[in-house]
Structures are given as C-alpha cells and as structure tokens.
C-alpha positions in Angstrom: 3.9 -33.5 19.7 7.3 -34.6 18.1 8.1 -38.4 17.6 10.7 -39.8 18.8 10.7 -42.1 15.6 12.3 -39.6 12.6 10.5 -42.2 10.0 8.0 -40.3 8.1 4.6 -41.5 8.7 1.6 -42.0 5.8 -1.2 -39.5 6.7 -3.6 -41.7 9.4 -6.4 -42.1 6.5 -3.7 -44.1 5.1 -3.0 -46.6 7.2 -7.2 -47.0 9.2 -8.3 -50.1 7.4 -11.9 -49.6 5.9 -14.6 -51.1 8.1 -14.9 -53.9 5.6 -11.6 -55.3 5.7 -11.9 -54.8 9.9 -15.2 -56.3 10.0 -13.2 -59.5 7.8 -10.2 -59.5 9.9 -13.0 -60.1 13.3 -14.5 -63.0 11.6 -10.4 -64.6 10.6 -10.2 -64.4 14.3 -13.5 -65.9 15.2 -13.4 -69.0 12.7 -9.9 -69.8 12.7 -10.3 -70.0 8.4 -10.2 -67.8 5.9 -12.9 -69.4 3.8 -15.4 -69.3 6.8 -14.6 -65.5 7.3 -14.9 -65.0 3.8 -18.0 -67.0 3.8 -19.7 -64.8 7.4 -19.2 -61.5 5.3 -20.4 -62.7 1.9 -17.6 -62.5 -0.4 -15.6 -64.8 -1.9 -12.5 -66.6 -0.3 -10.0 -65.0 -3.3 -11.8 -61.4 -2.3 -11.2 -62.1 1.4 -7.1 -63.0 0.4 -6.9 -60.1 -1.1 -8.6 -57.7 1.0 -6.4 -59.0 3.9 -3.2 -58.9 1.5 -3.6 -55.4 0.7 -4.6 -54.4 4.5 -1.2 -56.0 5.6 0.4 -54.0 2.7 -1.3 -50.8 4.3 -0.9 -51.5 7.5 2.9 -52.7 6.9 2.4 -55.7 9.1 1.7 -59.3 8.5 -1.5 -60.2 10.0 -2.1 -63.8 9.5 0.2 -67.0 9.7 -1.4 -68.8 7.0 -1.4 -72.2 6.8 -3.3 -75.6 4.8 -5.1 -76.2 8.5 -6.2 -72.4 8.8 -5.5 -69.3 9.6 -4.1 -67.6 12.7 -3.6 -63.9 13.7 -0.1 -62.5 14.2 0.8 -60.4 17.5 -0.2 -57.8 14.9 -3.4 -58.9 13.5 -4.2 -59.5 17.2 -3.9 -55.7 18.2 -5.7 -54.4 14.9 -8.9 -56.8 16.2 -8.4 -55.5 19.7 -8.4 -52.1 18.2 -11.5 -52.4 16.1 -13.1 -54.0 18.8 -13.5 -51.1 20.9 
C-alpha cells in the first residue's frame, strides 16, 4: 500500500522500542519521576536517561518534558504507552 508521505521510512524493527525500554517508559508514566521508574525496573537513574534518550533518538520524538520536579510524558510519549499497553 503506497504512502502518501514520500519520506523514506527505517525498516519497523528500527523504530519498535525493545520491551525494556517500553516496560521503563510505563513506569515514567506511572510515577511521574524518572528516578522512581528507574528505581521499579532495577537499573540505575543514568541507565534509565539513557535508555529513554536513545528511544527518543529512535523513535524521532521527544518523549518526556523533563524537568527538576519530574518528569512528564509528551503527546508522544503518551501514544507510545498507549501503544505498548495493548
């Protein structure tokens, strides 16, 4: 089925987040922090930074507004959760 958008598109194992970095974007949304997701799945809060960094960097969407009081899902990072949820 052709596109109507001409941009070429990465290959879909490309841009699927592993179930890791989904499972670590669920708990962002459920405490509000990065630290306490980071803390839910067992890794460290530098680890969780940079898994979500390099999902945004896949994904080629912002997924958080960070800031020193937490962080919050874009419009973005809201549909990936919705996605992974089902």
């Amino acid at each position: 089925m052709p596109s109507d958008d001409h941009a070429p598109r990465a290959p879909l194992s490309h841009r699927v987040p592993d179930l890791g970095a989904l499972e670590l974007l669920l708990a962002v949304a459920r405490h509000g922090s990065l630290g306490r997701a980071a803390k839910d799945v067992g890794i460290s809060q530098p680890a969780a930074s940079s898994r979500i960094r390099s999902m945004e960097r896949q994904l080629g969407v912002a997924l958080l507004d960070r800031s020193p009081r937490g962080s919050r899902l874009t419009d973005a990072g809201a549909l990936v959760t919705d996605w992974a949820r089902r």
